[in-house]
C-alpha positions as CSV (number, residue, x, y, z in Angstrom):
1,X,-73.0,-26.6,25.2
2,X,-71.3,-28.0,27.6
3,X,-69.2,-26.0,30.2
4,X,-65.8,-26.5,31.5
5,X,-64.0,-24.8,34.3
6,X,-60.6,-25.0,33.4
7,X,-57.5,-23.5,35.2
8,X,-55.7,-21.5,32.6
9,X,-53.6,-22.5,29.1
10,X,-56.9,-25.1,27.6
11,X,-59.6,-22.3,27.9
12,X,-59.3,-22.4,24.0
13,X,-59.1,-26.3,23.7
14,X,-62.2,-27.0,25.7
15,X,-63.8,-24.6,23.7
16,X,-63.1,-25.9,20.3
17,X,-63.9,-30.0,22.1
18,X,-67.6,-28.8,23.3
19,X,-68.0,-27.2,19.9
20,X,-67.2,-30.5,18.0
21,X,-64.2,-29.4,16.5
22,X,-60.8,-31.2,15.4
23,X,-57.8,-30.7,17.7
24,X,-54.1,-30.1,16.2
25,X,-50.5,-31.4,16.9
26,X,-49.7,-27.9,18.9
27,X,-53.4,-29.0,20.8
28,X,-52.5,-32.4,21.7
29,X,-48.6,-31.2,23.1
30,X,-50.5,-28.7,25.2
31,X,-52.8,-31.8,26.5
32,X,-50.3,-33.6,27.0
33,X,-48.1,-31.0,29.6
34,X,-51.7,-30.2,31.4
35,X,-51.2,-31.5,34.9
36,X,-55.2,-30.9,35.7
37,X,-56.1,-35.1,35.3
38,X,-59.3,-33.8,36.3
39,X,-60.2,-31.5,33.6
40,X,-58.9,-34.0,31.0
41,X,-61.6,-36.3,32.2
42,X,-64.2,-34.2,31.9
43,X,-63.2,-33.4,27.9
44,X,-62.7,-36.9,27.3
45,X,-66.1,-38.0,28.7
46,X,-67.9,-35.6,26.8
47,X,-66.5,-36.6,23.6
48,X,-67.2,-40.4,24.2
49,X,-70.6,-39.3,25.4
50,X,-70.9,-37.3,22.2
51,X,-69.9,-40.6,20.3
52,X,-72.2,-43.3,22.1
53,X,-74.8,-40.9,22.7
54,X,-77.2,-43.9,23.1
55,X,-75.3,-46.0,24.7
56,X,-73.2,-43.7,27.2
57,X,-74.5,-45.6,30.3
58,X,-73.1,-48.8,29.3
59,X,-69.3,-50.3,29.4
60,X,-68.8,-53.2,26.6
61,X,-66.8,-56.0,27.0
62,X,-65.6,-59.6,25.0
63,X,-65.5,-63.2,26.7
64,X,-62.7,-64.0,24.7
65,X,-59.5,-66.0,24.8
66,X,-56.1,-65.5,24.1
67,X,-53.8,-68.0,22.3
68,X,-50.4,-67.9,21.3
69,X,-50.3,-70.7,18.9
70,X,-46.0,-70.4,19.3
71,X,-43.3,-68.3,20.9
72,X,-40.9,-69.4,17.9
73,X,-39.6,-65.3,16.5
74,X,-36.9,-63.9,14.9
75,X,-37.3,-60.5,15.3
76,X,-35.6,-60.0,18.9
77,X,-37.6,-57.2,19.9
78,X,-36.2,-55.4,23.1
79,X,-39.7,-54.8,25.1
80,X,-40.4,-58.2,24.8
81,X,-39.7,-61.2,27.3
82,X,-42.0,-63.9,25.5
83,X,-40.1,-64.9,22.2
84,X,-37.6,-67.8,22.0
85,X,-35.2,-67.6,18.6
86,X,-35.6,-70.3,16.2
87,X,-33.4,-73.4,17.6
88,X,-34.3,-72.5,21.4
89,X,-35.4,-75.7,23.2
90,X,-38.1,-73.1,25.1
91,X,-39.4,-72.4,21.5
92,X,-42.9,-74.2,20.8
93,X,-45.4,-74.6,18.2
94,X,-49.1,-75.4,19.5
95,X,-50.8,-78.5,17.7
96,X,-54.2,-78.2,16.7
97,X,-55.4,-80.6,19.1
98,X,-53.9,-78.0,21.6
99,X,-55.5,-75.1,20.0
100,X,-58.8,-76.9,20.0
101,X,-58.4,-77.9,23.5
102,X,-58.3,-74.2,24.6
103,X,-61.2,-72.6,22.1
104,X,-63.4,-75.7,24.0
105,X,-62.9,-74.8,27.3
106,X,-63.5,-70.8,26.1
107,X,-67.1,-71.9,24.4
108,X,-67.4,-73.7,27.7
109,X,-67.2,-70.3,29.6
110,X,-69.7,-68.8,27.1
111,X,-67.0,-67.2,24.8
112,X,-66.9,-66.2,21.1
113,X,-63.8,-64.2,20.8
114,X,-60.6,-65.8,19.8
115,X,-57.7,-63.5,20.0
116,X,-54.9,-65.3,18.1
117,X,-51.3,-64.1,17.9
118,X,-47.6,-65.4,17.8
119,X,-44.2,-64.5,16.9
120,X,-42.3,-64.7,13.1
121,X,-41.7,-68.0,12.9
122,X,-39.7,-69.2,9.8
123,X,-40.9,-72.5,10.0
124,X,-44.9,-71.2,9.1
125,X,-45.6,-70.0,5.7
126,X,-49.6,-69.5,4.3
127,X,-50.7,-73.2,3.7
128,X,-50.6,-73.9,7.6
129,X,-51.9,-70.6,8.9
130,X,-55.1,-71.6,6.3
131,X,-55.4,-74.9,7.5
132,X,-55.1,-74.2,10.6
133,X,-58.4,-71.1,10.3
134,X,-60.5,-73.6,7.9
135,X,-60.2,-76.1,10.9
136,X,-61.0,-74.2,13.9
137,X,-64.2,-72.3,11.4
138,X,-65.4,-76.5,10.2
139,X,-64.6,-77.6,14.2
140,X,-66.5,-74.7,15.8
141,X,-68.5,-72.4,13.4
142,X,-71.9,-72.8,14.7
143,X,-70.6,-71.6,17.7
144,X,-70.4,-68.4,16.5
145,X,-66.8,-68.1,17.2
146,X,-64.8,-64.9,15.7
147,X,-61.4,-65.6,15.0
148,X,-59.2,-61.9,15.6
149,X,-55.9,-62.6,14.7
150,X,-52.3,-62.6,13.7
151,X,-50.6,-58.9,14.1
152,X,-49.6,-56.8,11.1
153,X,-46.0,-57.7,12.3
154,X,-46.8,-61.4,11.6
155,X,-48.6,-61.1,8.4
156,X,-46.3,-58.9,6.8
157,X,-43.3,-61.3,7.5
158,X,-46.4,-64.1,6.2
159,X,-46.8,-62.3,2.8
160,X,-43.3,-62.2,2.6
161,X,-41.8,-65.4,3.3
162,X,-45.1,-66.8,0.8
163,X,-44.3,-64.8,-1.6
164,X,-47.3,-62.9,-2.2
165,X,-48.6,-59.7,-1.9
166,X,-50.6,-58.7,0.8
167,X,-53.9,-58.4,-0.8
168,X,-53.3,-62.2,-2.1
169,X,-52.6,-62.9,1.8
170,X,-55.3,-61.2,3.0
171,X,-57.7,-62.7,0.4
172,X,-56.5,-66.3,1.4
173,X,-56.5,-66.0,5.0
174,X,-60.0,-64.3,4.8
175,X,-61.2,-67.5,2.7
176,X,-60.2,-69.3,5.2
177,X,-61.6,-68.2,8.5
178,X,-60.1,-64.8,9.7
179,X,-62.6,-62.3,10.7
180,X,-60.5,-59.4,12.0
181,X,-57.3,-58.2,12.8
182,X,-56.1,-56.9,16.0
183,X,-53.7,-54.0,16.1
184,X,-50.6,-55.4,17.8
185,X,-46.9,-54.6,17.4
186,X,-47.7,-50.7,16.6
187,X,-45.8,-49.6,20.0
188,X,-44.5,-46.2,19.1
189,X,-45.7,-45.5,14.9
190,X,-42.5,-43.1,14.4
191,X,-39.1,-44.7,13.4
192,X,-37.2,-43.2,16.0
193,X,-38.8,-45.0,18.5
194,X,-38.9,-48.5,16.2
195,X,-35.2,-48.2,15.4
196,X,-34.7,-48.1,18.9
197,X,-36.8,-50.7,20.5
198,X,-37.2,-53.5,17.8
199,X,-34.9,-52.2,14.8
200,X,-35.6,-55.7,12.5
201,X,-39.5,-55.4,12.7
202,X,-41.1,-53.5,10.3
203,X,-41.2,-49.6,9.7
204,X,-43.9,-47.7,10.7
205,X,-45.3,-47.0,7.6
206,X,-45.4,-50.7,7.0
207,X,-47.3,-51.3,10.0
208,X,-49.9,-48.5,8.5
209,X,-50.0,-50.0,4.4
210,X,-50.3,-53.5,6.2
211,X,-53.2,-52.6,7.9
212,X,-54.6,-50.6,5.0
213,X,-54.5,-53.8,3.5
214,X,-56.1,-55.5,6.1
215,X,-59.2,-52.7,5.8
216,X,-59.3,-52.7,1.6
217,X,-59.7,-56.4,2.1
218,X,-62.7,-56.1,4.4
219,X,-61.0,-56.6,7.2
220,X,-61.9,-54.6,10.3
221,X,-58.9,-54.0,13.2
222,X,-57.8,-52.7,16.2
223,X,-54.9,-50.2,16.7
224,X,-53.0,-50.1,19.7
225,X,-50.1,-47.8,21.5
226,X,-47.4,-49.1,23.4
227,X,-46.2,-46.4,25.4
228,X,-43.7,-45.8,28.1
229,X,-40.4,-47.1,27.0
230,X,-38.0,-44.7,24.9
231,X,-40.8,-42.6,23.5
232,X,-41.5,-38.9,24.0
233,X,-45.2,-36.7,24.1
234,X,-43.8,-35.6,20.2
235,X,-44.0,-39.9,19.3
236,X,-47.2,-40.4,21.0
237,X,-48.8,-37.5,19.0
238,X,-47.8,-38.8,15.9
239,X,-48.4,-42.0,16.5
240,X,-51.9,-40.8,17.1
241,X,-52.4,-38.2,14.0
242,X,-51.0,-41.6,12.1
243,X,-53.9,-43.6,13.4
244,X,-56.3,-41.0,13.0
245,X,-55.3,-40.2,9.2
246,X,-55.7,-44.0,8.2
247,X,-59.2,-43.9,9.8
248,X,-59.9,-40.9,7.6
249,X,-58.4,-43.1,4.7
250,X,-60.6,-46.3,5.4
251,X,-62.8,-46.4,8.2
252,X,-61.2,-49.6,9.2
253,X,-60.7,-48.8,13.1
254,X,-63.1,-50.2,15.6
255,X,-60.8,-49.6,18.7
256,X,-57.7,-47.9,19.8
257,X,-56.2,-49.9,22.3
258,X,-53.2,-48.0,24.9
259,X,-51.0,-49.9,27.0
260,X,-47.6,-49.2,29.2
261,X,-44.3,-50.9,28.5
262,X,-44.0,-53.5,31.0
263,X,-40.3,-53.9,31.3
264,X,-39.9,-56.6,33.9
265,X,-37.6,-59.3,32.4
266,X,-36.6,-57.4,28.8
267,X,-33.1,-56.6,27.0
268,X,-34.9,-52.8,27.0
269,X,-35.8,-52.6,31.0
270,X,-36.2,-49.1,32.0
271,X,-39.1,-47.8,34.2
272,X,-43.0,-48.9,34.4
273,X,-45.3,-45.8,33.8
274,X,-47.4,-44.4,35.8
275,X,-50.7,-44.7,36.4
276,X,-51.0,-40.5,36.7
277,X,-49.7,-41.3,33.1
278,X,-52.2,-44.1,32.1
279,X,-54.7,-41.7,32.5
280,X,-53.4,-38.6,30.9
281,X,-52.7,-41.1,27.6
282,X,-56.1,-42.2,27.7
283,X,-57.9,-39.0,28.2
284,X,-55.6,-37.1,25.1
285,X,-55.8,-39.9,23.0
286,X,-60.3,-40.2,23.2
287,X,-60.0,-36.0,22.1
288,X,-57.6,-36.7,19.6
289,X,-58.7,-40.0,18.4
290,X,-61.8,-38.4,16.9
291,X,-63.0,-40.5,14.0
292,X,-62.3,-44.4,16.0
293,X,-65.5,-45.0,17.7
294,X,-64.3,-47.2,20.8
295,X,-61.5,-47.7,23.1
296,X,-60.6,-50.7,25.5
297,X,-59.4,-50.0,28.9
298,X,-55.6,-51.9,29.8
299,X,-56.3,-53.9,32.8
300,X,-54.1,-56.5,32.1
301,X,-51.1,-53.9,32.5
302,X,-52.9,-51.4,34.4
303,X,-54.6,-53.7,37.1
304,X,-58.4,-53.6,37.5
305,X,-58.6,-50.5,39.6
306,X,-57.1,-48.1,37.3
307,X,-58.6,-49.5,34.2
308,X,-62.1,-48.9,36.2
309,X,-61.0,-45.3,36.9
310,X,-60.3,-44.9,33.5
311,X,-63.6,-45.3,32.2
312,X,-64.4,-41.5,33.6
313,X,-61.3,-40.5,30.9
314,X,-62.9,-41.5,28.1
315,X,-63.1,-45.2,27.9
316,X,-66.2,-47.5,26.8
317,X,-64.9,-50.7,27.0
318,X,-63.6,-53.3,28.9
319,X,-61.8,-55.4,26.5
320,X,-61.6,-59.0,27.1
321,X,-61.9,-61.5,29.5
322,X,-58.7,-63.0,27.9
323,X,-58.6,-66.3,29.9
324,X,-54.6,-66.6,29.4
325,X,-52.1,-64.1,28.5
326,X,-48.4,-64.9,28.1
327,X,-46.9,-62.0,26.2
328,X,-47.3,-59.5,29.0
329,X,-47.3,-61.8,32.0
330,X,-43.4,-62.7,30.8
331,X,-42.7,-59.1,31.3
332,X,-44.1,-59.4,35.2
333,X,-47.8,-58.6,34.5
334,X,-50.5,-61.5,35.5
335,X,-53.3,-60.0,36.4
336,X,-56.6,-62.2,35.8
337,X,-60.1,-61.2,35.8
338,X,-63.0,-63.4,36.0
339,X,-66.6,-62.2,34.2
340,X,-68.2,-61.8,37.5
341,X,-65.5,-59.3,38.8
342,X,-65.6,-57.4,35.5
343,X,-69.3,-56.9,35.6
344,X,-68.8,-55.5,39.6
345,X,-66.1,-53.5,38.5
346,X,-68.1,-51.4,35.8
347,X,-71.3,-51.4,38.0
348,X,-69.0,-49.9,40.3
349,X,-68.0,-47.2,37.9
350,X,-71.4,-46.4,37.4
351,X,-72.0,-48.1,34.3
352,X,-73.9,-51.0,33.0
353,X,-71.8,-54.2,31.6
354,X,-73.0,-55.3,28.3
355,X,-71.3,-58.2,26.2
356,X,-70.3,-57.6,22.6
357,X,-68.7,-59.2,19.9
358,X,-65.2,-58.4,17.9
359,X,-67.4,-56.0,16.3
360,X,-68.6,-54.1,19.1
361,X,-72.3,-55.9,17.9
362,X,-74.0,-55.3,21.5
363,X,-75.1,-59.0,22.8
364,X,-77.8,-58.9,25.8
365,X,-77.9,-61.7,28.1
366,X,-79.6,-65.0,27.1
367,X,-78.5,-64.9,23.4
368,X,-78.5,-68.4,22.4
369,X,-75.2,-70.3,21.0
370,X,-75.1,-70.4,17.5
371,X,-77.2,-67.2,17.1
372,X,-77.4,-64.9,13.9
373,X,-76.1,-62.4,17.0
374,X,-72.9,-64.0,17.3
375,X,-71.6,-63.5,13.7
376,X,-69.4,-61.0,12.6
């Protein structure tokens, strides 16, 4: 077993981690008010160790890149500096020749990983979202490439404005070409916090039932946590008994994804959290978050060096390459980061970089385009 030296108040919750065992609400609160970052590290690398036990030594990552196929949304959400309202002459919807454009120059760079999202845009209902996957999959299927897309916040407003249910949605869209769903728009998963920070976007347990959906359907998603703007320890915790209790429910979780409120240039402005905080999130969330196998380090809102420290607080994954971001770069975030500075940056860590796909499939160097390795 392995042996902490904690200063005293976690004697008990260091115990019950080494042994294995589930932590409570009352455990995470007292995680969350322990000012030792050190001694969180150490918990939360054992439990990912415990977890990847065969693959502890290395840190995954996705060449992968991100397109948001229009800015064109409704919903007004006060964290956000990237939508334009429908009627804006900023507003834009990319053509398909644009969208092929971009996947091009990703399969140029050796990328499978299409990370697709947008805002809830009036003008869009199912027929052109389908088109729009069949042509990408007939265009560039033996590529390999893995289309992750479309937020719970977009497809619930999809199912809606179509007028079907969501496992009719999910059904079509998965006919079409969508292999996963990442796990956008679930900032803070209490209402409190929703009410507060985008009161016309859907509830929190909305966000849960969509993605419920998404798993019955055989979908596989992420699940991420904004953090940082109007929310409290109490929201974070919930947030992340929420995510664990769906995981318990369908197994659909690959990765839980954390990430501070940038608030340069939004209606909510306020401060940036720290990076003292970054790490104390991470490290509570890996012992909490006991049933998701991965999590993806936030360098695009961290900056590289944090999100490399972080990978000693329980963190096995890089997340993507991403290419382009706009979402969080409108908010005064632009940090880029080519493959070959990844692959330093994790070496540095003391880790191994390995590629993967959507899927967390591991991918070792020299795997052919078109491989039976590249599917989902």
């Amino acid at each position: 077993m392995a042996v902490l030296q904690t200063s005293r108040g976690i004697e008990d919750i260091a115990d019950r981690v080494f042994a294995g065992e589930r932590l409570s609400y009352e455990d995470g609160l007292r995680l969350f008010q322990h000012p030792n970052l050190p001694e969180l590290a150490q918990m939360a690398d054992f439990v990912k160790r415990r977890l990847h036990p065969d693959t502890n030594s290395l840190v995954t990552y996705v060449v992968g890149r991100n397109i948001n196929y229009t800015n064109v949304c409704w919903v007004r959400c006060k964290f956000c500096a990237f939508y334009r309202v429908p009627g804006h002459m900023d507003g834009y919807v990319l053509s398909k020749e644009q969208i092929f454009e971009k996947i091009e120059q990703m399969i140029d760079l050796g990328g499978i990983e299409i990370l697709m999202q947008g805002g809830l845009n009036p003008k869009l209902k199912i027929e052109w979202y389908e088109d729009l996957l069949h042509s990408i999959k007939t265009k560039f299927g033996a590529y390999g490439i893995i289309l992750h897309a479309f937020s719970p916040a977009e497809l619930i407003y999809l199912a809606k404005i179509s007028k079907l249910t969501q496992a009719e949605m999910f059904a079509r869209l998965k006919a079409a070409g969508l292999d996963s769903v990442p796990g956008g728009g679930a900032e803070i998963l209490t209402d409190r916090v929703r009410e507060t920070i985008s009161p016309y976007k859907d509830t929190a347990e909305e966000w849960l039932q969509c993605m419920r959906e998404a798993h019955r359907a055989g979908l596989r998603t992420t699940v991420t946590m904004m953090y940082g703007s109007v929310d409290t320890i109490e929201d974070r915790l919930q947030h992340l008994l929420s995510a664990r209790a769906l995981q318990d429910e369908t197994g659909g979780f690959t990765a839980f994804i954390p990430w501070s409120f940038q608030p340069d240039g939004t209606e909510l402005q306020g401060e940036r959290a720290s990076a003292f905080d970054y790490l104390r999130t991470v490290a509570v969330s890996r012992l909490m978050l006991d049933n998701i196998p991965h999590m993806q380090a936030s360098w695009v809102t961290q900056g590289p060096k944090i999100a490399q420290i972080a990978l000693h607080y329980g963190l096995n994954d890089f997340g993507s390459t991403m290419m382009e971001e706009n979402v969080v770069s409108s908010a005064g975030c632009a940090f880029t980061m080519p493959i070959e500075e990844m692959e330093r940056l994790i070496r540095d860590a003391g880790y191994e970089p390995m590629r993967r796909t959507t899927q967390y499939q591991l991918l070792p160097k020299g795997v052919p385009e078109g491989s039976p390795l590249l599917a989902r």
